[in-house]
Residue, then its C-alpha position, 0 to 999 in steps of 0.5 A: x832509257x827507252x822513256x828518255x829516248x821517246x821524249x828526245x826524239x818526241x821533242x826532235x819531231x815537234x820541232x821538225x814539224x815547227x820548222x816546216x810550219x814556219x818555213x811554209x807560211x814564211x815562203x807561202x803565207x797562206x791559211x791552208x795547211x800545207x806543212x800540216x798535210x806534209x807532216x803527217x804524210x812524211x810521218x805516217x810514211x816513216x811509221x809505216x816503213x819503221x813498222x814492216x822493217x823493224x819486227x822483231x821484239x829486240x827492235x821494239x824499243x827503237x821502234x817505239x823511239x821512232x814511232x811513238x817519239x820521232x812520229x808522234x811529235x812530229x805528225x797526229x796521226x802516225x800511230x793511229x796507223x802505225x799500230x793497225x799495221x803492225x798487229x796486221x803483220x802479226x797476224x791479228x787481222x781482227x784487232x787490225x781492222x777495228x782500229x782502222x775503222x774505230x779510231x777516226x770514228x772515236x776521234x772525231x766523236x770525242x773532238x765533238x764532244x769536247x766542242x759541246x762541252x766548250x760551249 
């Protein structure tokens, strides 16, 4: 049920972020990223609150309904904290602090590396 519920709310936060790419670049045409930036704001705020609020193991799968589902549709990047802080919150400091700093790191060198490999 849980798997059914992460792609429900996965599919609900694709199309929030659809809907706010549309509305801004009806209002605002423009090339800047505006709805973009809102978007992964608005998700990593909600992954962050739904990560300090709901700590206990029977709030896991809701959690991860909210955060893996609902954020990682609508954001690219809301996990990518979310995760960090909850095991900071768990006390696993270390794991923590090297997923906030190897993260973007391996992104970015794999986003490269998939531009190389384009050419």
């Amino acid at each position: 049920m849980t798997l059914f519920l992460v792609s429900l709310f996965g599919a609900v936060g694709c199309v929030v972020r659809y809907l706010m790419e549309y509305s801004v670049r009806r209002n605002h045409p423009t090339n800047r990223p505006w709805a973009t930036v809102a978007a992964n704001a608005i998700g990593c705020g909600i992954a962050g609150y739904v990560a300090y609020r709901l700590l206990g193991s029977s709030d896991a799968h809701v959690r991860d309904i909210i955060i893996t589902g609902f954020c990682g549709g609508l954001t690219t990047f809301s996990s990518a904290f979310a995760i960090p802080a909850i095991l900071q919150r768990e006390h696993h400091w270390g794991y923590s602090l090297t997923l906030i700093i190897t993260t973007p790191l391996a992104c970015a060198a794999l986003f490269a590396a998939g531009v190389l490999l384009a050419r």
